[in-house]
C-alpha positions in Angstrom: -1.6 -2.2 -6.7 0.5 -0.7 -9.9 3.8 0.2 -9.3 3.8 3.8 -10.1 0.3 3.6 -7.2 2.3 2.4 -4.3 2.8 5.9 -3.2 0.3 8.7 -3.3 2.0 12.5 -4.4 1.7 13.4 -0.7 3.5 10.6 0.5 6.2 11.0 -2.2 6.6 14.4 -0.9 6.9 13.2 3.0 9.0 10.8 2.2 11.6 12.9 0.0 11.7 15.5 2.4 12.3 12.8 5.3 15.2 11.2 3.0 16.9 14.9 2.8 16.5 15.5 6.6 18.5 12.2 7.2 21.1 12.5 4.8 21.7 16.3 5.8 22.4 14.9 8.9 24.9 12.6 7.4 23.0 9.4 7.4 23.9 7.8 4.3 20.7 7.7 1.8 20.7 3.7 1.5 20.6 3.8 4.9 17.5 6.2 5.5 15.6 4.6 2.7 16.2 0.7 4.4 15.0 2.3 7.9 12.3 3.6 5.7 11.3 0.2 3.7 11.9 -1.7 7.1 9.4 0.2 8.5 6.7 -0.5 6.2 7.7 -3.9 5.7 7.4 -4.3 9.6 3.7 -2.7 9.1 2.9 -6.0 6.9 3.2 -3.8 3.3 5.2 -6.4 2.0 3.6 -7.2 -1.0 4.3 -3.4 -2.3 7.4 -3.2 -0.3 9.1 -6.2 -0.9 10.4 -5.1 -4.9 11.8 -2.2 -3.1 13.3 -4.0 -0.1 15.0 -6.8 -3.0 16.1 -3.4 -5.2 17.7 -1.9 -2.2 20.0 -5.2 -1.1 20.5 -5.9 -5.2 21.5 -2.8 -6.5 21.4 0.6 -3.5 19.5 3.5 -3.0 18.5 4.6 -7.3 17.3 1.0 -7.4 14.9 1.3 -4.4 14.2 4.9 -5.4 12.8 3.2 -8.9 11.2 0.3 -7.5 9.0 2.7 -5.7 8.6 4.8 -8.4 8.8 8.2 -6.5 10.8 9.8 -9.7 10.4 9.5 -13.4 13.9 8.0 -15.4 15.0 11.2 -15.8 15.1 12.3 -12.7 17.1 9.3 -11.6 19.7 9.8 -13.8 20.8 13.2 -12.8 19.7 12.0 -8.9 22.8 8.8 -10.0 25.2 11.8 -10.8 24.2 13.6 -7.5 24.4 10.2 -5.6 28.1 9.7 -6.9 29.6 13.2 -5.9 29.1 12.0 -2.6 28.5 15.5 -1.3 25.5 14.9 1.7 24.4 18.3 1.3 24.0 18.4 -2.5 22.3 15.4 -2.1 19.6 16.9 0.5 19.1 20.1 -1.5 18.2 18.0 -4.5 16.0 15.8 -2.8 14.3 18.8 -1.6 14.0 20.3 -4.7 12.5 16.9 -6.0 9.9 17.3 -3.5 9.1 20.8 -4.0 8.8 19.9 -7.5 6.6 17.0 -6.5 4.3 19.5 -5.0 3.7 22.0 -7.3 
């Protein structure tokens, strides 16, 4: 499986929404995307979930987020600037807006 295949547009969507939900709820985004990589890994998806699991310990969140290839390089980088105001609810109103971006 390529790397920009490991996730469908659908489940890009779900999963960006589901990464807002937690961090509006104050769960740090690392966090929600480990429970999130755990899961799959648990689900024996390790061969397209292991990059993303080794990102995630390496280098945080932006690294899993690129390893799984749910946003394009540009996107990161302003998602890095969002990410380092440390502001929970900025954070889940842009990964919302990814999503709904995602969708269109």
């Amino acid at each position: 499986m390529a790397k920009s295949d490991i996730l469908a547009t659908d489940a890009k969507v779900r999963l960006l929404r589901s990464l807002a939900f937690h961090v509006h709820r104050k769960v740090p985004a690392e966090e929600a995307m480990r429970e999130f990589v755990d899961e799959q890994l648990k689900q024996g998806r390790r061969k397209e979930y292991r990059p993303a699991a080794d990102a995630l310990s390496a280098e945080g969140f932006l690294a899993a987020v690129r390893a799984l290839a749910l946003l394009g390089d540009e996107a990161c980088a302003i998602l890095a600037v969002v990410v380092e105001a440390k502001d929970h609810r900025l954070l889940a109103a842009t990964l919302n807006a990814l999503a709904d971006h995602l969708e269109e």
